[in-house]
C-alpha positions as CSV (number, residue, x, y, z in Angstrom):
1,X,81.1,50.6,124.8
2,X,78.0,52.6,125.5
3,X,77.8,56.1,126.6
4,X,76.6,55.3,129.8
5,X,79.6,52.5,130.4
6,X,82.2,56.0,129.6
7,X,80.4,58.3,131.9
8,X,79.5,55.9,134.3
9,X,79.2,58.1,137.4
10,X,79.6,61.8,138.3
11,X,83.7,61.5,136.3
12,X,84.6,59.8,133.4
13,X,86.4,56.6,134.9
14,X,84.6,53.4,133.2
15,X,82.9,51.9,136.4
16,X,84.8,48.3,137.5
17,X,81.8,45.4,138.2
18,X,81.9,43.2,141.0
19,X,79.3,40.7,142.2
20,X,78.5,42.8,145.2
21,X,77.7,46.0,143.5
22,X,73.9,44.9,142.3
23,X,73.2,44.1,146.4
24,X,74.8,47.4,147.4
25,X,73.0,49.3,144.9
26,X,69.9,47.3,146.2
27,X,70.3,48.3,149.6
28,X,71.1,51.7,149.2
29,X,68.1,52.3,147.1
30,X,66.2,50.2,149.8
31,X,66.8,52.0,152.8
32,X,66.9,55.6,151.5
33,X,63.3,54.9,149.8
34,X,62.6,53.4,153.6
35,X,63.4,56.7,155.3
36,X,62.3,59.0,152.8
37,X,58.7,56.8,152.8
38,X,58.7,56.8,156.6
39,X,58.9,60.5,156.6
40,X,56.0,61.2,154.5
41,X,54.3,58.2,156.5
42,X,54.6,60.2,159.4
43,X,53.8,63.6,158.2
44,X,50.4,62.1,157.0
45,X,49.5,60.7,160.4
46,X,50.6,64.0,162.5
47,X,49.6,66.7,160.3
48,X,51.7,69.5,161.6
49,X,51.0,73.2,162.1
50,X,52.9,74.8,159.7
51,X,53.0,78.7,158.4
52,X,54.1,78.3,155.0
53,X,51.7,75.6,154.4
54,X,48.9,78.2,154.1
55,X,51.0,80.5,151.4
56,X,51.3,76.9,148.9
57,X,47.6,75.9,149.7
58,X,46.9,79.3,149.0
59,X,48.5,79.3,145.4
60,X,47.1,76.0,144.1
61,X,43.8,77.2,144.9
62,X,44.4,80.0,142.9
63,X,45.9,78.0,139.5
64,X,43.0,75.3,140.5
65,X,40.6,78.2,139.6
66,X,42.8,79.2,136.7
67,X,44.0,82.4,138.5
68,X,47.7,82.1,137.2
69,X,48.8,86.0,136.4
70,X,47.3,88.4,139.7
71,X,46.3,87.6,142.7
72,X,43.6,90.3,143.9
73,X,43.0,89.3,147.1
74,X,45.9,90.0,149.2
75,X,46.0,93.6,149.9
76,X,46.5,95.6,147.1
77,X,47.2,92.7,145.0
78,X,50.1,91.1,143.6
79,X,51.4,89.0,140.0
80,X,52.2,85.7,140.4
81,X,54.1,84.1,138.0
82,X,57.9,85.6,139.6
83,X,57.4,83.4,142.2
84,X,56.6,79.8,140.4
85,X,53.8,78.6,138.1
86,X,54.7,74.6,138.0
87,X,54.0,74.5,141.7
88,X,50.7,75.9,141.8
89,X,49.6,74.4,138.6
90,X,50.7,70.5,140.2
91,X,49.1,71.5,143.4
92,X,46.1,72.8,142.3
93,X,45.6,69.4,140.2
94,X,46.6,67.0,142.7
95,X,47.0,68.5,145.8
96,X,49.4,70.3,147.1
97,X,50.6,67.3,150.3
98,X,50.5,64.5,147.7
99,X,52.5,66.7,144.8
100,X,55.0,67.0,148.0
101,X,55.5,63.8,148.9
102,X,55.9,62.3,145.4
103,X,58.4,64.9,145.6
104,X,60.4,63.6,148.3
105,X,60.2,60.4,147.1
106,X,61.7,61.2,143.3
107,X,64.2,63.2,144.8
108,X,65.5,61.2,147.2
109,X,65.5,58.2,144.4
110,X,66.9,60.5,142.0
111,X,69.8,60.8,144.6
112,X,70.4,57.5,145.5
113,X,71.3,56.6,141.3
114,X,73.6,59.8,141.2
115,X,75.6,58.6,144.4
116,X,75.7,54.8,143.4
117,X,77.1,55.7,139.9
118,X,79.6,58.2,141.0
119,X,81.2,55.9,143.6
120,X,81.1,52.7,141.0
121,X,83.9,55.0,139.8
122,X,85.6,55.9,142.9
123,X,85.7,52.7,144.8
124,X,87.8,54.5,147.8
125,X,84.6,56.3,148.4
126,X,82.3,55.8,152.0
127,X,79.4,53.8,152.5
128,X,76.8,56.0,150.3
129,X,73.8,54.9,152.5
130,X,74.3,57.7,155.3
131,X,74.7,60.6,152.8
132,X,71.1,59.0,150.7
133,X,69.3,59.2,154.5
134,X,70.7,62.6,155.3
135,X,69.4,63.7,151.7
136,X,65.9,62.1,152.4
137,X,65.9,63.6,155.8
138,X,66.9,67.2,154.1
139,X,64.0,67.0,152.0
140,X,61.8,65.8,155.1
141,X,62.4,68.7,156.5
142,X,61.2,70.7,153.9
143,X,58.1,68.4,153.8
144,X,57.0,68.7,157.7
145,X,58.4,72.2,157.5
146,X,55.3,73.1,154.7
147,X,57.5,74.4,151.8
148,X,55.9,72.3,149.7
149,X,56.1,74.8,146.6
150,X,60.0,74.0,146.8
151,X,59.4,70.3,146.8
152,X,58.9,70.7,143.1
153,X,61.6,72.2,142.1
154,X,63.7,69.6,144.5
155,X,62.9,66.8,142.4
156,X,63.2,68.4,139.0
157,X,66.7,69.5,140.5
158,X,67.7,66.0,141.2
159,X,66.2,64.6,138.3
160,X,68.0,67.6,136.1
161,X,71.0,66.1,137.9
162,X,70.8,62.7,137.4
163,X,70.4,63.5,133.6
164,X,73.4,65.6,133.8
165,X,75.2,62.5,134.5
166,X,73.5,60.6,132.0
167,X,74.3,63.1,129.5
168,X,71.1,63.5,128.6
169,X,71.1,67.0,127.3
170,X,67.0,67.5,126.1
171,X,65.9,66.0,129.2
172,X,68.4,67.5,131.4
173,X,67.0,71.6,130.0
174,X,63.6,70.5,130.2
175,X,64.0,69.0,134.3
176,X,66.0,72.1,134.9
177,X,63.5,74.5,133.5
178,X,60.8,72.9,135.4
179,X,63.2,73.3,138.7
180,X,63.4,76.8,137.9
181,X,59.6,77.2,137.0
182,X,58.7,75.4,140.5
183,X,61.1,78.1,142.5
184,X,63.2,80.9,141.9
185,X,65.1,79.7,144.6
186,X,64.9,76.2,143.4
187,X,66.7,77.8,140.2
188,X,69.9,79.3,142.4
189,X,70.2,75.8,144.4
190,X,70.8,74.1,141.1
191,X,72.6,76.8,139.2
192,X,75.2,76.2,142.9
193,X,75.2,73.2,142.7
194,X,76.1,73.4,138.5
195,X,79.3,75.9,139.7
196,X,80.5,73.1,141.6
197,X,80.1,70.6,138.9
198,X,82.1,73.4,136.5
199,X,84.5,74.1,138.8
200,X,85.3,70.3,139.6
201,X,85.1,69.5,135.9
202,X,82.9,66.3,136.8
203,X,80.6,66.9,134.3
204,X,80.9,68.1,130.7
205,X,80.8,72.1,130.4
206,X,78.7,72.7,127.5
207,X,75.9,70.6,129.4
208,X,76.4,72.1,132.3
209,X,76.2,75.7,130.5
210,X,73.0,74.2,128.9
211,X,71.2,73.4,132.5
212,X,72.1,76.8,133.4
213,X,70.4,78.6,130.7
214,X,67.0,76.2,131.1
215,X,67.0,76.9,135.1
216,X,68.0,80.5,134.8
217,X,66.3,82.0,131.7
218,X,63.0,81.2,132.0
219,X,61.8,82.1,135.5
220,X,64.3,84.9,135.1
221,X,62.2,86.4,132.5
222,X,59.1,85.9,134.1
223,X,60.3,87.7,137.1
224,X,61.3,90.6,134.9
225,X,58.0,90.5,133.8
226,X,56.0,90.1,136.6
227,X,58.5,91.4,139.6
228,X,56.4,90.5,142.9
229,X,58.9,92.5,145.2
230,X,59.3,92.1,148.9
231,X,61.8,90.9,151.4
232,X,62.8,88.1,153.9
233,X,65.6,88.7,156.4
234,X,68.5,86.8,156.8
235,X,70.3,87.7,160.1
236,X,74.0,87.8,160.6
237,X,74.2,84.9,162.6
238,X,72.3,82.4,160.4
239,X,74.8,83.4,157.9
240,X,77.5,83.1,160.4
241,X,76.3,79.3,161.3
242,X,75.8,78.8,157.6
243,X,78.8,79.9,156.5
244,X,80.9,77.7,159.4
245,X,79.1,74.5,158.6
246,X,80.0,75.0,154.9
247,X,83.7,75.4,155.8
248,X,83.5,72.5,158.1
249,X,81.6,70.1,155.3
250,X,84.1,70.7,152.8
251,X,86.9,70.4,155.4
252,X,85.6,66.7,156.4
253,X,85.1,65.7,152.6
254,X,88.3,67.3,151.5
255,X,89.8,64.0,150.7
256,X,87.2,62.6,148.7
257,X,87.8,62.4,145.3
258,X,86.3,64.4,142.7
């Protein structure tokens, strides 16, 4: 039996074959690709305003000119490299929409394999195809909403995931260093999601340690190096509204199995 037959999905359960789970997979994969393709369809053709479109544009300009370390010409100037350096360098090679919308499209891929092999395990599971559009959607949002220097880190999250799973443990530092190198907050998304894996012992612990490391350790150090400061408020009641949808998530899903 091959490793990926043992760890075949998010547990350790050998996964049970039946002639319907090459169509399901199929369709899954189908109609999440579908929606995540019809939301980057639709950004192209409607082009919306957005204000953190201008601060991405405005870094892959600078790493397309091989500005990668200051940036002298905002105020009083400012390092760069705290806040991301895969980002920029991606945008300012191929553009910071189409780096985006790759993005979404990896991700949301990357997501559809992770959910089909965890519920080949756990047959008792729901239809996975409204959890792979919700996930596409998600990561629309983040598309049309112009945070396209998180995109990035979104895929190499999911992919640093689905390698997780795999037990894949080269590839899975690398995709998680590059998460963390897209986006400092890219970096705490995974290392949250990672805590849950630990605490739910669905994935093995000294891999899990090892994404940790790769997603923390190296944008960690650069932001010790090159601290950028600032600030962005949080108001009580988004973290009111955040915190009760939380609660209410894991009270819905609190009989699906681990």
């Amino acid at each position: 039996m091959s490793a990926d037959d043992e760890v075949a999905g998010v547990g350790f359960m050998p996964a049970l074959a039946s002639p319907t789970d090459g169509a399901g997979s199929r369709r899954v994969r189908l109609i999440g690709m579908a929606c995540a393709g019809a939301i980057c369809l639709m950004y192209l053709l409607v082009n919306p305003p957005s204000q953190d479109f201008a601060s991405g544009h405005f870094r892959a300009q600078l790493a397309s000119r091989g500005v990668y370390l200051w940036n002298n010409l905002w105020f009083g100037g400012h390092p760069l490299p705290g806040f991301g350096v895969v980002s920029p360098v991606l945008g300012g090679l191929f553009g910071v929409v189409p780096v985006s919308m790759v993005s979404v499209l990896v991700a949301t891929w990357c997501f559809a394999l992770l959910i089909e092999r965890w519920r080949s395990t756990k047959p008792g599971l729901p239809d996975p195809v409204v959890g792979v559009v919700l996930f596409a959607c998600g990561c629309g949002v983040n598309l049309w909403g112009g945070r396209l220097t998180f995109l990035p880190a979104v895929m190499f999250g999911a992919l640093a995931l689905l390698l997780l799973q795999r037990e894949r443990p080269w590839l899975l530092a690398g995709c998680a260093a590059l998460c963390g190198l897209s986006s400092p907050l890219g970096a705490l998304s995974l290392v949250v999601i990672l805590a849950a894996a630990w605490l739910a012992r669905s994935a093995p612990r000294q891999l899990i340690v090892i994404a940790v490391l790769a997603a923390v350790v190296p944008i960690g150090t650069l932001i010790v190096l090159f601290p950028e400061g600032g600030w962005f408020p949080f108001t009580a009641g988004s973290l009111a509204l955040l915190t009760a949808a939380v609660i209410g998530a894991g009270w819905c899903g609190r009989a699906v199995p681990l």
